[in-house]
Biopython code that builds the backbone (N, CA, C, O; Angstrom):
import numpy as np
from Bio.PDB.StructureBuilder import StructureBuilder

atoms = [
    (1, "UNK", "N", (134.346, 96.397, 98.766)),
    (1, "UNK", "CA", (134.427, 97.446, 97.774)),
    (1, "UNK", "C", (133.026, 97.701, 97.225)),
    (1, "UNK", "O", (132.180, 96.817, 97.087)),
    (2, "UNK", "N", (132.852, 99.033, 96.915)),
    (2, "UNK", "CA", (131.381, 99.320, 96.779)),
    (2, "UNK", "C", (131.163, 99.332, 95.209)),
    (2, "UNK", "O", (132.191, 98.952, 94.648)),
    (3, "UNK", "N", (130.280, 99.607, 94.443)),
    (3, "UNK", "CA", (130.363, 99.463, 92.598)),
    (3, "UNK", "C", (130.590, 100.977, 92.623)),
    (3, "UNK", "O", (130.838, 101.443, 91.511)),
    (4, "UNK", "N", (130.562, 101.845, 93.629)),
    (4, "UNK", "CA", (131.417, 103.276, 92.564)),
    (4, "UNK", "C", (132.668, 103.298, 93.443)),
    (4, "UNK", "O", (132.738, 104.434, 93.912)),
    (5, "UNK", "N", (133.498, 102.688, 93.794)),
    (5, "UNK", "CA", (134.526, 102.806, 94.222)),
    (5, "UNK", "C", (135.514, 101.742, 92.638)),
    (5, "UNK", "O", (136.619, 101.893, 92.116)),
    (6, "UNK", "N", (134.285, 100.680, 92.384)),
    (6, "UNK", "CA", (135.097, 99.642, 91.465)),
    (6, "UNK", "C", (134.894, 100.624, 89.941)),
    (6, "UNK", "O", (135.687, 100.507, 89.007)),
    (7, "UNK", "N", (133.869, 101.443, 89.910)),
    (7, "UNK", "CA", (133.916, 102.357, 88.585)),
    (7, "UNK", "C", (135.225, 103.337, 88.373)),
    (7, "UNK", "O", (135.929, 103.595, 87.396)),
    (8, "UNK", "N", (135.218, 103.831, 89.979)),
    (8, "UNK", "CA", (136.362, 105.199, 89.934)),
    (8, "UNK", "C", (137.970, 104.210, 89.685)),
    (8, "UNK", "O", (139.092, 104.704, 89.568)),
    (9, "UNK", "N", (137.712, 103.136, 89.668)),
    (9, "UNK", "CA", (139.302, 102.115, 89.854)),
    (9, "UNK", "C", (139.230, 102.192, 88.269)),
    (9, "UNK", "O", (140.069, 102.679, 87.512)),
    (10, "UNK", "N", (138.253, 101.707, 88.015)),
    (10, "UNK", "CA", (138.247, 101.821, 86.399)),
    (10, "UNK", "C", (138.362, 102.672, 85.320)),
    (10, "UNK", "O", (138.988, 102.483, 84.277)),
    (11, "UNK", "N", (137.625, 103.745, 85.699)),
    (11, "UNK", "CA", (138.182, 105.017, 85.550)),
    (11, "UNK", "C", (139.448, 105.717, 85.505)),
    (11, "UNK", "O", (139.931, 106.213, 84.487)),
    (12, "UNK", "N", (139.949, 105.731, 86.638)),
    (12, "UNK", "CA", (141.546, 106.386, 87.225)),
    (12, "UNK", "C", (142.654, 105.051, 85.902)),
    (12, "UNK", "O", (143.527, 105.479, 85.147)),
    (13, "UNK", "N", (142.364, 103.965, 85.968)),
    (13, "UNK", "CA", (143.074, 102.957, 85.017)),
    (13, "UNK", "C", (142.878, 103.546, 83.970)),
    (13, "UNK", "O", (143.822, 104.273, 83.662)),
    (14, "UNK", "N", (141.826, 103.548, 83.097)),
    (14, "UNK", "CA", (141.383, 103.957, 81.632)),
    (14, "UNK", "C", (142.238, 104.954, 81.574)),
    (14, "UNK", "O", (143.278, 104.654, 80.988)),
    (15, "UNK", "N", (142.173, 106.112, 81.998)),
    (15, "UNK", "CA", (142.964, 107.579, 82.021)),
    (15, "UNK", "C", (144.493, 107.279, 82.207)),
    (15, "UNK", "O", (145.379, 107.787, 81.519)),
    (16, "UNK", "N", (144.656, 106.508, 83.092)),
    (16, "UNK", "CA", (146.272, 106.405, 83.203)),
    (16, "UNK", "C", (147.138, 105.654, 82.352)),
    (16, "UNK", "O", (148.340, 105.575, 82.604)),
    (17, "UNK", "N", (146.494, 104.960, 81.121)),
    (17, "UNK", "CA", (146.748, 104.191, 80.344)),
    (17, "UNK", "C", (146.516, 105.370, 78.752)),
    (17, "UNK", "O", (147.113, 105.407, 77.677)),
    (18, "UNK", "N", (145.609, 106.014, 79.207)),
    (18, "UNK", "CA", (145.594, 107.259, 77.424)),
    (18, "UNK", "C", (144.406, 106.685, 76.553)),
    (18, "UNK", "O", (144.206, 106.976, 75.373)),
    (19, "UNK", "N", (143.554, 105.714, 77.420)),
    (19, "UNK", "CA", (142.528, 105.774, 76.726)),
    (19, "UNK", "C", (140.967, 106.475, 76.956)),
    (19, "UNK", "O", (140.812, 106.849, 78.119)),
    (20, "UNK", "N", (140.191, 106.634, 76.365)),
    (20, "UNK", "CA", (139.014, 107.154, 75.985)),
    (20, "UNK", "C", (138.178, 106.203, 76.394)),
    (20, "UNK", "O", (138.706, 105.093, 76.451)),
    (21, "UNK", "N", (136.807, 106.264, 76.765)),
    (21, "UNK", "CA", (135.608, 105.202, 76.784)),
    (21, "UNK", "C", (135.371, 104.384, 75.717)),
    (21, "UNK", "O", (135.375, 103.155, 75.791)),
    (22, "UNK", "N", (135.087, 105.256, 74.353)),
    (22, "UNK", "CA", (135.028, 104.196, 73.262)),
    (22, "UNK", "C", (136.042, 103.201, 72.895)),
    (22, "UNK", "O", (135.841, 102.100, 72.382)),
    (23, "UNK", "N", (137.237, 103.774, 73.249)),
    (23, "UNK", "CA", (138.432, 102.760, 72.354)),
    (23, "UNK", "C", (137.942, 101.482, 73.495)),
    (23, "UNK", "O", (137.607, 100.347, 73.154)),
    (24, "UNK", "N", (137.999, 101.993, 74.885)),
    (24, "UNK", "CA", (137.559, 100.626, 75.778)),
    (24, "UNK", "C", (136.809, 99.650, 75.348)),
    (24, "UNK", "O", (137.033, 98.475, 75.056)),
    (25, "UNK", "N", (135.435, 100.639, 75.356)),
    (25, "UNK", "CA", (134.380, 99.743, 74.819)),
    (25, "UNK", "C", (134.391, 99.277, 73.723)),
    (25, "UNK", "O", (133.765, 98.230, 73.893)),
    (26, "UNK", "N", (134.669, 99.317, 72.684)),
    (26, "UNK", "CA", (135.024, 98.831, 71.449)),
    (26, "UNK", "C", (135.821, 97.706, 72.057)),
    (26, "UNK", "O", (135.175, 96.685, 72.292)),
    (27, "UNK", "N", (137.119, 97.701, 72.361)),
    (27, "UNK", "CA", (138.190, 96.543, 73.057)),
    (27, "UNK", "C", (137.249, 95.650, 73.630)),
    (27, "UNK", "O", (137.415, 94.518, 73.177)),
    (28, "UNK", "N", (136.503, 95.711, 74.295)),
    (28, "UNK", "CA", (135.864, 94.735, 75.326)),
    (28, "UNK", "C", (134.842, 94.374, 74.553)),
    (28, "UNK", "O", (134.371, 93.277, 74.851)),
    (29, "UNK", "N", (134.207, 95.072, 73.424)),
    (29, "UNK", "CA", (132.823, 94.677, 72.608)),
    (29, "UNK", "C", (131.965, 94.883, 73.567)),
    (29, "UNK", "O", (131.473, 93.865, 74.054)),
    (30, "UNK", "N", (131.563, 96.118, 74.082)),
    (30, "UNK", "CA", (130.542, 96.163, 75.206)),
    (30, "UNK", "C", (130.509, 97.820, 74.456)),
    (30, "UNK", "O", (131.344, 98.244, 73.657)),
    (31, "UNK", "N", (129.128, 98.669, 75.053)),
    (31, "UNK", "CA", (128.545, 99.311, 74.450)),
    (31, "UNK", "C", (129.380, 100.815, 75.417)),
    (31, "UNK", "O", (129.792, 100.594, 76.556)),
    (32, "UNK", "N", (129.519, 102.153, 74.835)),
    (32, "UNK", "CA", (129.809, 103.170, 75.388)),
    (32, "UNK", "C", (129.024, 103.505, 76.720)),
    (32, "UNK", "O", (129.599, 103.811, 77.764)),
    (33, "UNK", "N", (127.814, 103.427, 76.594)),
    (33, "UNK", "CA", (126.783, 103.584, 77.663)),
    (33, "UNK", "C", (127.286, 102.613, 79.067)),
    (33, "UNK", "O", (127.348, 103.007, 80.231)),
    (34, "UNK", "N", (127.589, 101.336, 78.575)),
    (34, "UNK", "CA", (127.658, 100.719, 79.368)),
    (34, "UNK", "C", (128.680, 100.750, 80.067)),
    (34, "UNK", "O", (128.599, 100.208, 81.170)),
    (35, "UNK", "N", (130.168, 101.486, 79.607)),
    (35, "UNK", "CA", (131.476, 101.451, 80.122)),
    (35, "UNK", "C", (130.861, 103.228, 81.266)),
    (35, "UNK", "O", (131.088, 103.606, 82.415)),
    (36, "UNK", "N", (130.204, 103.688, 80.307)),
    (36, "UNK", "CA", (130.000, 104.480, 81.324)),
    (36, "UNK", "C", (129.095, 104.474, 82.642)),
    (36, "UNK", "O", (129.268, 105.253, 83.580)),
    (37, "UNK", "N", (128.163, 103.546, 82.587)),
    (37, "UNK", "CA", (127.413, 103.235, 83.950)),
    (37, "UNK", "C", (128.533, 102.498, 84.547)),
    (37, "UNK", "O", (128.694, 102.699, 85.751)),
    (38, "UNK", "N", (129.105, 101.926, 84.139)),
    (38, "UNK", "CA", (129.961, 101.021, 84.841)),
    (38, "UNK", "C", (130.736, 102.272, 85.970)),
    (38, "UNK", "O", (130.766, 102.289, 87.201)),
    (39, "UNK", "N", (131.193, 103.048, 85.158)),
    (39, "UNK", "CA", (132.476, 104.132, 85.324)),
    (39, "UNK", "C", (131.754, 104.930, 86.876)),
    (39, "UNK", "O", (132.491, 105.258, 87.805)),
    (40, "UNK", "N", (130.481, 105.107, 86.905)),
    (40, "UNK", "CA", (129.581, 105.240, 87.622)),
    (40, "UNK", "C", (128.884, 105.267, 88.498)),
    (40, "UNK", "O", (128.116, 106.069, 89.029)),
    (41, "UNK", "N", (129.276, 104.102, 88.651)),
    (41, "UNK", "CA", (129.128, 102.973, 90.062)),
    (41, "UNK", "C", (127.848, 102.547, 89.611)),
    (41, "UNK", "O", (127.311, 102.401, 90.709)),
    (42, "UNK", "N", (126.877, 102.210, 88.681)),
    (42, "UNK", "CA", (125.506, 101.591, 88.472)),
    (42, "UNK", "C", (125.154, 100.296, 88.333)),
    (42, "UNK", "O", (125.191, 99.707, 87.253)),
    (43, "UNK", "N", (124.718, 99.677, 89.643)),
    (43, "UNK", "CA", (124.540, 98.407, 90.298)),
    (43, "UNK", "C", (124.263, 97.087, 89.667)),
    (43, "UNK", "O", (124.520, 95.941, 90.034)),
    (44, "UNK", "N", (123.368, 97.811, 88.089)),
    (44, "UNK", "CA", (122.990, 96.683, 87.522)),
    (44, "UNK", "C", (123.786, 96.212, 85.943)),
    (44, "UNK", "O", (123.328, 95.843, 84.862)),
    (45, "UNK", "N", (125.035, 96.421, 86.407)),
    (45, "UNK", "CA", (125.996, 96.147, 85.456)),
    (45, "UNK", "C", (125.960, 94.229, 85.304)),
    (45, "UNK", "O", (125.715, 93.292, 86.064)),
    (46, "UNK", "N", (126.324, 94.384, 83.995)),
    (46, "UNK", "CA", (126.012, 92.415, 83.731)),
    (46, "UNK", "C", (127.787, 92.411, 84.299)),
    (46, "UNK", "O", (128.565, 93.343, 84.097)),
    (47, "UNK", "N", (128.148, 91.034, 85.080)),
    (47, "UNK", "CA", (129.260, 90.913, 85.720)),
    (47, "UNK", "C", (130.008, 90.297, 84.689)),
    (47, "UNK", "O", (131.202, 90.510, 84.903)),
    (48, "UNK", "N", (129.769, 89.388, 83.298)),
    (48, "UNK", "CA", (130.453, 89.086, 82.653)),
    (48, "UNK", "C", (130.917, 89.866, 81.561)),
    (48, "UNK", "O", (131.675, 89.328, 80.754)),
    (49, "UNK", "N", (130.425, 91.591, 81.342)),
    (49, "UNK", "CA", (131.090, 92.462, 80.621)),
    (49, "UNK", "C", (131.714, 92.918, 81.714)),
    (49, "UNK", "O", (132.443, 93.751, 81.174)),
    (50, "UNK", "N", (131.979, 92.988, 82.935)),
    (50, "UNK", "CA", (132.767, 93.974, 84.415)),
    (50, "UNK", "C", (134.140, 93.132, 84.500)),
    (50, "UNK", "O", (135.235, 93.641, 84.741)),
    (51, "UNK", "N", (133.905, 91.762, 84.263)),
    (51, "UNK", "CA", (135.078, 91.283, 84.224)),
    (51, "UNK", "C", (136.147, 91.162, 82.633)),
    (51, "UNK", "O", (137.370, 91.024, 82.625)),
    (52, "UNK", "N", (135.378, 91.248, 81.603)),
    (52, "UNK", "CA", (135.811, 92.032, 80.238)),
    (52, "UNK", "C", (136.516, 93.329, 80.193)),
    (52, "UNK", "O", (137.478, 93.528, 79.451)),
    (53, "UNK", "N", (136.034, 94.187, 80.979)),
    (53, "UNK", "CA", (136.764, 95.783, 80.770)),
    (53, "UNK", "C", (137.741, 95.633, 82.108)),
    (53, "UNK", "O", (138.606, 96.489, 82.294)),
    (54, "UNK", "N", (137.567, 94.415, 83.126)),
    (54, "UNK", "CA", (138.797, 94.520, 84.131)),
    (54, "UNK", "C", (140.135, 93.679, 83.521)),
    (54, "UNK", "O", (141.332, 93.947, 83.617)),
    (55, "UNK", "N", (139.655, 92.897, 83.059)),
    (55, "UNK", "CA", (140.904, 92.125, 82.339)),
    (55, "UNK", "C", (141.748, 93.155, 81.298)),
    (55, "UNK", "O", (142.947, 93.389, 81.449)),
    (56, "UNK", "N", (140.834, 93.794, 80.100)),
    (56, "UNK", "CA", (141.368, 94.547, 79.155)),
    (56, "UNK", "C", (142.132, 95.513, 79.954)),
    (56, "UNK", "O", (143.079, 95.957, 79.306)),
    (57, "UNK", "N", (142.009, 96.154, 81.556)),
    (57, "UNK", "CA", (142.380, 97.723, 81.491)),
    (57, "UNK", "C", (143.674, 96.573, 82.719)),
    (57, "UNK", "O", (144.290, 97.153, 83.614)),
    (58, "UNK", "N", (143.820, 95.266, 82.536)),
    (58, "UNK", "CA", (145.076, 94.645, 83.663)),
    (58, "UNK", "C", (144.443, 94.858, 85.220)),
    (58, "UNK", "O", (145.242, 94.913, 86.154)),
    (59, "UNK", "N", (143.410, 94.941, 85.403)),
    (59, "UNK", "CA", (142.903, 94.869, 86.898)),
    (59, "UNK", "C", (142.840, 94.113, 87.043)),
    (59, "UNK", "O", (141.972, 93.527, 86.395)),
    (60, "UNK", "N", (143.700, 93.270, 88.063)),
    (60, "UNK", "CA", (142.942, 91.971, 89.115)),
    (60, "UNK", "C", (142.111, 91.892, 90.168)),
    (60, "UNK", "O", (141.919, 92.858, 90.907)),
    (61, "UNK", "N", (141.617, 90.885, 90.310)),
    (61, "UNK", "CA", (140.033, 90.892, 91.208)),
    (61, "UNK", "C", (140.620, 89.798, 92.057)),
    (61, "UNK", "O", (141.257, 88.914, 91.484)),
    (62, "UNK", "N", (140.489, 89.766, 93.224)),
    (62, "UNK", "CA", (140.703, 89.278, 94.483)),
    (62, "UNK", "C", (139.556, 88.794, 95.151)),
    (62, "UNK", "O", (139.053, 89.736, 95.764)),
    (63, "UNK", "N", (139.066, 87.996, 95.272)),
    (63, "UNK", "CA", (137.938, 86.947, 96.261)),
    (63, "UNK", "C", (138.456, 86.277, 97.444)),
    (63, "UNK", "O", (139.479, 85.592, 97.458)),
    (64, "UNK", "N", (137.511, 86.567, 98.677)),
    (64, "UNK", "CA", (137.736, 86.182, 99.599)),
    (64, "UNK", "C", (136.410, 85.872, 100.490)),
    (64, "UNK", "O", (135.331, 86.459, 100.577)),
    (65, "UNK", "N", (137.100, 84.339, 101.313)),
    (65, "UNK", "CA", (135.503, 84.293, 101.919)),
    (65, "UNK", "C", (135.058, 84.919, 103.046)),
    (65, "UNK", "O", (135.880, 84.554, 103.886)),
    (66, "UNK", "N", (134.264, 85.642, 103.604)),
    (66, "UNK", "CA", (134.311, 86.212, 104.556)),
    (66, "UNK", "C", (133.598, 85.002, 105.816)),
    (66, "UNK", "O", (132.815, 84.073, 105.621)),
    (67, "UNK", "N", (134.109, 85.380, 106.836)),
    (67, "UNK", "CA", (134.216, 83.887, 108.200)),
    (67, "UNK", "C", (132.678, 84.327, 109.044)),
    (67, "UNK", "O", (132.291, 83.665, 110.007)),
]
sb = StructureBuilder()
sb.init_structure("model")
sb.init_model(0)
sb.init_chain("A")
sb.init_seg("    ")
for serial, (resi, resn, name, xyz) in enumerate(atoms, 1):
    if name == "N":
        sb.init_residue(resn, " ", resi, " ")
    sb.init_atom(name, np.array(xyz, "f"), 0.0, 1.0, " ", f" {name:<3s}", serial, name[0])
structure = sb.get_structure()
C-alpha cells in the first residue's frame, strides 16, 4: 500500500463516519495540517500520530513479512 492510497482510506473513513478534519485532529491531539498531509499521501508523516488517527477512525493495520 502506497501513503496516498493509506491517506484516501483515511479520508473515504473520516467522511463516512460525518466527521470533519478538525474534530479528527482534535480526537487524536495531532494538528489540522497534519491530518491533512496525512489525507494526502505526504511521506514524512510521524508513524506514531498515523497509527493515532487509524485507531480513532477503527482502521486496522495488517503486517506481513514479505519471503
Amino acid at each position: 500500500m502506497t501513503t496516498k492510497e493509506i491517506g484516501e482510506t483515511i479520508k473515504n473513513r473520516r467522511k463516512a463516519l460525518g466527521l470533519n478534519q478538525a474534530d479528527v485532529a482534535l480526537g487524536c491531539h495531532v494538528g489540522a495540517r497534519f491530518l491533512s498531509d496525512l489525507e494526502n499521501g505526504k511521506e514524512t508523516a510521524e508513524i506514531g500520530k498515523v497509527l493515532l488517527v487509524l485507531q480513532m477512525l477503527g482502521i486496522e493495520v495488517s503486517l506481513s513479512e514479505a519471503n
